[in-house]
KOLSE-83709 format. One record per residue (C-alpha): x, y, z negated; residue number from 1. Coordinates in steps of 0.02 Angstrom, whole numbers, plus 50000, padded with zeros to 5 digits. Each point is the difference from the previous one (the first is absolute). Layout:
<<X, Y, Z>, NUM>,
...
! end
This chain:
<<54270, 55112, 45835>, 1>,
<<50096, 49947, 50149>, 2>,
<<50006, 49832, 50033>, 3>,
<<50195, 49950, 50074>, 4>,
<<49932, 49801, 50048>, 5>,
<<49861, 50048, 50111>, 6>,
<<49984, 49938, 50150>, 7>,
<<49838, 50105, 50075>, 8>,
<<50036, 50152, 49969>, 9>,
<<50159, 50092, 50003>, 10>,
<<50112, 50110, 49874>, 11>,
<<49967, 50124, 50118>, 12>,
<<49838, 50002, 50026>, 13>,
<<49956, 49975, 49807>, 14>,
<<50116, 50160, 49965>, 15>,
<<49851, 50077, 50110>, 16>,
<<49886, 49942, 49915>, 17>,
<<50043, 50049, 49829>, 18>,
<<50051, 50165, 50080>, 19>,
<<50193, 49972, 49932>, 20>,
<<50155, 50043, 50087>, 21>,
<<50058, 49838, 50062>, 22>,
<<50192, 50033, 49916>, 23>,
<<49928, 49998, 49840>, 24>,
<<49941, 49823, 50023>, 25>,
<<50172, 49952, 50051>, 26>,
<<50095, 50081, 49858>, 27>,
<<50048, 49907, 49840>, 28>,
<<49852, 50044, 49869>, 29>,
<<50142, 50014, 49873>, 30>,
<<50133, 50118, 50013>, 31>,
<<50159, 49935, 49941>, 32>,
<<50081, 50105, 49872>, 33>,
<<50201, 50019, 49952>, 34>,
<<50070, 49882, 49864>, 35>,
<<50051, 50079, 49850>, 36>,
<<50172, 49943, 50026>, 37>,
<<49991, 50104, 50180>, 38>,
<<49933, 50141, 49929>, 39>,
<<50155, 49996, 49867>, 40>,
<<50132, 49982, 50159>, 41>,
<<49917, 50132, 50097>, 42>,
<<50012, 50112, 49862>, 43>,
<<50192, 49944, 49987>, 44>,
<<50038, 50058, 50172>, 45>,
<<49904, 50137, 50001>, 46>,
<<50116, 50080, 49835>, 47>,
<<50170, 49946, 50110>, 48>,
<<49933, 50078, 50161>, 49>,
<<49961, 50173, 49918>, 50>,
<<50168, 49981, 49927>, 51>,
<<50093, 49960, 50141>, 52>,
<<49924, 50010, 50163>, 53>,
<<50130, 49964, 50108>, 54>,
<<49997, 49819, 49941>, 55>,
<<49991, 49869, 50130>, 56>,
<<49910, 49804, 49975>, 57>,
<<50177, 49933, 49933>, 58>,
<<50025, 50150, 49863>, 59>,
<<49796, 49988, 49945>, 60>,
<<50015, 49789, 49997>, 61>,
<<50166, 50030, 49896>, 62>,
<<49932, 50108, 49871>, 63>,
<<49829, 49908, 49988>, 64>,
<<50130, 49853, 49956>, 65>,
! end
């Protein structure tokens, strides 16, 4: 219901007016959701982690490899 383009009124003041918190009309109306193929890696380092924990970045990039 807001309109972005115009000129006369502002964002602002039409967040008033429709009685809407002003960072809901800036946020993205879509969240953005993981890729599958995230989700999958994620769940890799999450199993080596709880295996070893003292892992740094080199040893988790090594055995995602």
């Amino acid at each position: 219901m807001v309109e972005r383009d115009n000129n006369e009124i502002t964002i602002k003041r039409q967040a008033d007016l429709l009685n809407v918190n002003r960072t809901s009309v800036y946020r993205p109306s879509q969240e953005k959701s993981e890729s599958e193929e995230n989700v999958q890696i994620m769940h890799q380092i999450d199993e080596i982690y709880m295996k070893h924990p003292y892992f740094g970045y080199r040893r988790m990039m090594d055995r995602l490899h």
